[in-house]
ZADRENFI-565501 format. One line per field, with one value per residue (C-alpha): x, y, z. Coordinates in nm, 3 decimals, padded with zeros to 5 digits. Layout:
x	(X_...)
y	(Y_...)
z	(Z_...)
***
This chain:
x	(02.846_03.035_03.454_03.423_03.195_03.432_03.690_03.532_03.474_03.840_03.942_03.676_03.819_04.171_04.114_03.921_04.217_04.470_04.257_04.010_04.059_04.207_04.384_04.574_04.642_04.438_04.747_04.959_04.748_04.705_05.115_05.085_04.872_05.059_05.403_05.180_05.085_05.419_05.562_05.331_05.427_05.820_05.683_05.610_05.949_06.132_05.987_06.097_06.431_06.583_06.371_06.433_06.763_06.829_06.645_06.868_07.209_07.086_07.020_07.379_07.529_07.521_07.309_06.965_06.938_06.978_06.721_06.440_06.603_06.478_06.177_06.021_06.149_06.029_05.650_05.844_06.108_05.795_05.659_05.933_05.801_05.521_05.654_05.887_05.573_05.374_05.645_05.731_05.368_05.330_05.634_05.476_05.212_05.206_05.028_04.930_05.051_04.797_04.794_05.149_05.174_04.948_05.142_05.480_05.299_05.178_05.543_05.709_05.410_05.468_05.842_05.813_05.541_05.777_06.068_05.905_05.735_06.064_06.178_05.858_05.914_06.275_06.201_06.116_06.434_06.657_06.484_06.691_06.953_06.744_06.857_07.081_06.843_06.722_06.852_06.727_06.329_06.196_06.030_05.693_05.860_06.073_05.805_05.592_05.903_05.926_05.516_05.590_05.872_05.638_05.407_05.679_05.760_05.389_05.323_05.604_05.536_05.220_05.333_05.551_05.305_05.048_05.353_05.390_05.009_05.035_04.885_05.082_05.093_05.170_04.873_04.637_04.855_04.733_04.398_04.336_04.452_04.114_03.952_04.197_04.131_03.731_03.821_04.054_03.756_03.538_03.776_03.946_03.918_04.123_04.454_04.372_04.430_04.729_04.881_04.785_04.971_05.317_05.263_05.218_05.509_05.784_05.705_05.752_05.436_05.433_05.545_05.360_05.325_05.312_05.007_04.827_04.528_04.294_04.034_03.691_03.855_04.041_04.264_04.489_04.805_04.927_04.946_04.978_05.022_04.851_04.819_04.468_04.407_04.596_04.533_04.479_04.362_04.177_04.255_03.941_04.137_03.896_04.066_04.021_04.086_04.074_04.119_04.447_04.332_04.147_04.511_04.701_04.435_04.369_04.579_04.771_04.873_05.182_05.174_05.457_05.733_05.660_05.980_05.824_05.469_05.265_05.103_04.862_04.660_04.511_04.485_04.214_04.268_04.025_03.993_04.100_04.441_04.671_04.953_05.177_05.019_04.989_05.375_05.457_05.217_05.386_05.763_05.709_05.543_05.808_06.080_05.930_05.926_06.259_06.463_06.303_06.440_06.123_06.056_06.204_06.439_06.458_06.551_06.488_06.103_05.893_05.811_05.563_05.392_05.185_04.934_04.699_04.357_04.068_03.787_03.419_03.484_03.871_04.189_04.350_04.753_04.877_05.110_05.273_05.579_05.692_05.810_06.076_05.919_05.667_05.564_05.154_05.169_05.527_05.360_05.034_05.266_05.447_05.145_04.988_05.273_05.294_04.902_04.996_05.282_05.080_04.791_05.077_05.183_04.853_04.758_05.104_05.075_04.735_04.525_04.266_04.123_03.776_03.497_03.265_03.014_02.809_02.693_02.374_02.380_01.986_01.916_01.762_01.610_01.558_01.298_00.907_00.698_00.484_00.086_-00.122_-00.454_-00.754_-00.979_-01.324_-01.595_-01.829_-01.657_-01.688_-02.069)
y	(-00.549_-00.453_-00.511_-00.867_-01.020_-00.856_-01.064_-01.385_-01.367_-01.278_-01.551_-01.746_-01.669_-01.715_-02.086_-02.191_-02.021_-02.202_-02.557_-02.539_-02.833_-03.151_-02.907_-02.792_-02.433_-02.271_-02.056_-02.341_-02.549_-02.190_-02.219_-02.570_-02.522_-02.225_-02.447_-02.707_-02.481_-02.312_-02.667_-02.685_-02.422_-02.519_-02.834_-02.647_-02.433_-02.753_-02.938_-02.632_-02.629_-02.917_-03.166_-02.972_-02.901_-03.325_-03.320_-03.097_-03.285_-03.586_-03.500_-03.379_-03.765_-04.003_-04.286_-04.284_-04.473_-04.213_-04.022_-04.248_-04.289_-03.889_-03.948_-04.234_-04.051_-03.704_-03.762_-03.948_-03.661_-03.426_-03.598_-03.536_-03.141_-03.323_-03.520_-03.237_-03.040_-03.283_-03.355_-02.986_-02.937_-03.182_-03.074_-02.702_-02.854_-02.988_-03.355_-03.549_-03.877_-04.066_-03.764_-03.812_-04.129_-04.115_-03.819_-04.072_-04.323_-04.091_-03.961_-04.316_-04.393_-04.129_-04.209_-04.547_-04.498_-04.269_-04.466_-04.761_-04.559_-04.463_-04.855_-04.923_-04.627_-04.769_-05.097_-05.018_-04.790_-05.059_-05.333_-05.211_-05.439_-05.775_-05.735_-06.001_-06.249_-06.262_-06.516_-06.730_-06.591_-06.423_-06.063_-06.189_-06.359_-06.064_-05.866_-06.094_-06.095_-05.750_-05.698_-06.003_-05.765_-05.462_-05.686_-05.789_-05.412_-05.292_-05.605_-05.543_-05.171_-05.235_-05.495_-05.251_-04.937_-05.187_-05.298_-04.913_-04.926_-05.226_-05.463_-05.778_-05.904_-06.278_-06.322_-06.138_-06.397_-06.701_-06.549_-06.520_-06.865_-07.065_-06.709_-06.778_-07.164_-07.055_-06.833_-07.081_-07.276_-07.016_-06.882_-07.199_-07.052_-06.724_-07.006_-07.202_-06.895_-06.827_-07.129_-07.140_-06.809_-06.946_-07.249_-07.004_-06.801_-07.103_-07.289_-06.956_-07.017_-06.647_-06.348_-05.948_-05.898_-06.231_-06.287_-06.553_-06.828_-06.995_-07.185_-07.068_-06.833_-06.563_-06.444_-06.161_-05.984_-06.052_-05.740_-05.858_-06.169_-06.094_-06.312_-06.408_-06.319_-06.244_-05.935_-06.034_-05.686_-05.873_-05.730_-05.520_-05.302_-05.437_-05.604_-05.941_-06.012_-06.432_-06.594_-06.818_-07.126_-07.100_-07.058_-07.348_-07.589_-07.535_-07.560_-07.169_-07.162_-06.898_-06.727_-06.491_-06.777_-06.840_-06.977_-06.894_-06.814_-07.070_-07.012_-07.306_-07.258_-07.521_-07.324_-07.484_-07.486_-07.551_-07.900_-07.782_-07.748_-07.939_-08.153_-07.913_-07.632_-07.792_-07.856_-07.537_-07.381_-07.589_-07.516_-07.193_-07.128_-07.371_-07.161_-06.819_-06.969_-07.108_-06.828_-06.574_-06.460_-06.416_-06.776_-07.015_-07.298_-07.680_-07.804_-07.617_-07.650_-07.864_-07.716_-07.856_-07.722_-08.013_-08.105_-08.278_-08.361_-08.355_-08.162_-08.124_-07.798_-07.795_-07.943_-07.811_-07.739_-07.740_-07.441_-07.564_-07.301_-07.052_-06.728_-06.636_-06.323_-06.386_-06.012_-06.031_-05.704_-05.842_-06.166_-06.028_-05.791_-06.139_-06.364_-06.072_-06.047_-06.407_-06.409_-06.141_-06.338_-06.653_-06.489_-06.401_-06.758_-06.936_-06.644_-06.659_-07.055_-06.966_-07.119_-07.039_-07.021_-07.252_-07.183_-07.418_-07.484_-07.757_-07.899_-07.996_-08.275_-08.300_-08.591_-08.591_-08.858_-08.856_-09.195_-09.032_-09.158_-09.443_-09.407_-09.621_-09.687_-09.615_-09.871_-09.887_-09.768_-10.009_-10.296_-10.252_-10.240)
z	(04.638_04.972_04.951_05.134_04.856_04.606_04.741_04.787_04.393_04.311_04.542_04.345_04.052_04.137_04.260_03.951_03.759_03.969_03.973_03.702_03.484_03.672_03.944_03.640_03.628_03.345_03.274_03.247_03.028_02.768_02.833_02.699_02.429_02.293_02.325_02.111_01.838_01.812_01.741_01.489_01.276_01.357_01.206_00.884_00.895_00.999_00.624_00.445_00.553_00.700_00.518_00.189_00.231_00.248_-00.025_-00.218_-00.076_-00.203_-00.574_-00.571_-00.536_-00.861_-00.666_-00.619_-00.298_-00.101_-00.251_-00.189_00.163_00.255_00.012_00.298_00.559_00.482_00.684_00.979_01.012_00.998_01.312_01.493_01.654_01.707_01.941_02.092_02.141_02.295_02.535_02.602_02.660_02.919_03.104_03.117_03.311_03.686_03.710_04.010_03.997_03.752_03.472_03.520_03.410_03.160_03.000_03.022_02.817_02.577_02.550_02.514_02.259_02.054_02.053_01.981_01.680_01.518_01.537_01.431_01.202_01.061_01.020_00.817_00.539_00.532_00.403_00.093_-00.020_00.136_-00.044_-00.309_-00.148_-00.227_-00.633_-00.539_-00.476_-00.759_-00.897_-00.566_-00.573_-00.848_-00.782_-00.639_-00.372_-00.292_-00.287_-00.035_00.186_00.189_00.296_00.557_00.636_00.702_00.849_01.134_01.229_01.258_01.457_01.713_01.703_01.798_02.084_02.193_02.237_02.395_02.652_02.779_02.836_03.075_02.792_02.805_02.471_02.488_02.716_02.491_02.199_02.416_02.445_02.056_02.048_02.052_01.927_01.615_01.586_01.518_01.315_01.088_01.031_00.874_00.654_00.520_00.164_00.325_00.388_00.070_-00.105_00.032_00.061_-00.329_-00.364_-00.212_-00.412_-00.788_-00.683_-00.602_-00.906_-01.087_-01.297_-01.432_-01.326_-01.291_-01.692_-01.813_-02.067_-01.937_-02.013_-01.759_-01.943_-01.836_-01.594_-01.775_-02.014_-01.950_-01.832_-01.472_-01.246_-00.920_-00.695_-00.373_-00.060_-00.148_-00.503_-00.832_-01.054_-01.409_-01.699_-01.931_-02.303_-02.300_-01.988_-01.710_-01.385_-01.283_-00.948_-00.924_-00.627_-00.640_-00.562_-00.932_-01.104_-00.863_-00.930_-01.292_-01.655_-01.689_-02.011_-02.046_-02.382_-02.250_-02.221_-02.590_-02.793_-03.098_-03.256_-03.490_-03.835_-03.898_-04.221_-04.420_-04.805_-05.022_-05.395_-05.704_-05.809_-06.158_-06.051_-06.222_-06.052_-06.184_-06.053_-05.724_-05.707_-05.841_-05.541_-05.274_-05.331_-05.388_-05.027_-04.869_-05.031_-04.902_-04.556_-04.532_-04.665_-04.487_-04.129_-04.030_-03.934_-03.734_-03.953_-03.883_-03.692_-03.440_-03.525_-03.761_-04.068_-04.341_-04.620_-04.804_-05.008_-04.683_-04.806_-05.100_-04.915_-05.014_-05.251_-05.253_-05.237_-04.931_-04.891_-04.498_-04.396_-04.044_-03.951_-03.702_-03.658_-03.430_-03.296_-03.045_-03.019_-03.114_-03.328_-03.497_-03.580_-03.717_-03.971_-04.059_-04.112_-04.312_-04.558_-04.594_-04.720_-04.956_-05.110_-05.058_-05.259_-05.519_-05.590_-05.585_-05.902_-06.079_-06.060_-06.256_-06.019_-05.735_-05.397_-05.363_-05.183_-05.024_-05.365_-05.462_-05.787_-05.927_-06.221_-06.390_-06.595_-06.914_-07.156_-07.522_-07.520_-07.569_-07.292_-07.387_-07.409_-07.250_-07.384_-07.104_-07.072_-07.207_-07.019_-07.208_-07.202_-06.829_-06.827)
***
């Protein structure tokens, strides 16, 4: 290799070095890269310290709202060298006019996801603020406002990124116009649902933990009101997630808003119990119930315990009270002393409980059966 090829190959080299990639300088974009990376691990420093020390500032104050503040902002704030880096980066290097812009937009993007970013993760913290309303909505409406909300700020982030990129957004809005008419029509069940939804949530018939009863549908606790279906845990601990057109439409029966729990027995006694015995039975159970705090007194609810009816294999007292508690564990305790004392009476009144039974009468008679003579076989010939 003579000393002219020698330097046609440095001067090779030295042009793909100085316009290898894009007419970027390979130096530069190593320059870049580095700046990149060293954000990076500022990023890491920058969580420890900053991030950690707002952390430890905020445990020091009596409320709690700030504390969920720098909780929803901590990934946003970690973003942030990110977005340093990436603009540092692009600085470093020299663009023609196109890479330029595309560099701006990526810059402004970036900006604008994190900021937007930033009102998103605040929402929920600063829902907080919406206890006030309560008494207006109940909590499943504030919390669809607060997803519609959410819903509003990714929307106009989005707009808003798409705008830097030259993407008009209210033409591309017309556009899905007739795109969003077709798409109405197929999923007509979609806006029943959640037209169904607003409809369960303003009339306020239950609430997330309410135990609840749809005939032939399901019977559980509620667990969440979504736009298009409700979240019911059946008793056996397996979700059921039922559209909500199924609970506007049909009977919900709302064990939660219970006033009171009813005992409804029907008691059958022995036929052989005397009138005395029956009366003595009776009072004694109405007495137990209406002394004892346990139930509910008239006349705030009806109360009857009565001799009702003479069944097949018994004669049958009704029991018709309530107890105040409507707590399913406190009212089985209740109803299970009550058959104990109930049990108690019906032996101390020296009766008994019947059972279904039935009785066979056989008839006898003491006339011999009379003998008929058999004809003669000769006197037929």
């Amino acid at each position: 290799m003579d000393k002219n090829s020698f330097k046609d190959f440095v001067a090779l080299v030295t042009e793909v070095w100085q316009h290898g990639v894009y007419g970027i300088d390979i130096g530069k974009i190593i320059v870049a890269i580095l700046i990149f990376i060293f954000f990076l691990l500022v990023r890491r420093l920058f969580s420890k310290l900053i991030i950690n020390r707002l952390k430890a500032l905020a445990l020091r104050t009596e409320n709690d709202m700030d504390d969920q503040v720098i909780e929803a902002l901590e990934h946003p704030l970690r973003f942030i060298p990110i977005v340093i880096g990436v603009f540092l980066a692009t600085e470093i290097l020299i663009l023609d006019e196109s890479l330029q812009q595309t560099a701006y937009g990526l810059n402004r993007s970036l900006i604008t996801f994190n900021i937007f970013w930033v009102l998103f993760k605040l929402v929920g913290p600063l829902s907080r603020s919406f206890s006030g309303l309560k008494g207006l909505f109940t909590d499943s409406m504030i919390t669809w406002l607060i997803k519609a909300i959410r819903a509003l700020i990714s929307f106009l982030g989005a707009a808003t990124i798409l705008e830097i990129w030259g993407i008009e957004v209210a033409p591309l809005i017309a556009g899905l116009g007739l795109f969003g008419v077709a798409v109405a029509l197929g999923a007509q069940d979609v806006f029943k649902n959640l037209i169904a939804g607003l409809f369960i949530i303003g009339e306020k018939r239950f609430h997330p933990g309410d135990w609840i009863r749809v005939d032939g549908i399901v019977e559980g606790t509620v667990e969440d009101i979504g736009f298009r279906t409700t979240t019911i845990r059946r008793f056996d601990k397996a979700p059921v997630f039922v559209p909500n057109s199924k609970l506007a439409d049909n009977a919900v029966v709302n064990f939660t808003r219970m006033t009171h729990r009813r005992i409804y027995w029907k008691i059958g006694l022995v036929y052989s119990t005397s009138i005395p015995q029956l009366r003595q039975v009776r009072d004694r159970i109405e007495s137990y119930v209406l002394t004892n705090t346990d139930f509910a007194q008239p006349p705030e609810v009806s109360t009857f315990v009565r001799v009702d009816s003479f069944n097949d294999s018994s004669i049958d007292l009704m029991l018709y009270c309530f107890t105040k508690t409507t707590d399913w564990g406190k009212w089985l305790e209740i109803k299970e002393t009550l058959a104990l004392e109930i049990k108690d009476i019906v032996q101390s009144a020296g009766s008994d409980f019947a059972f279904p039974s039935q009785s066979i009468y056989l008839e006898t008679t003491t006339d011999k059966a009379e003998n008929f003579p058999l004809p003669d076989k000769s006197s037929t010939k």
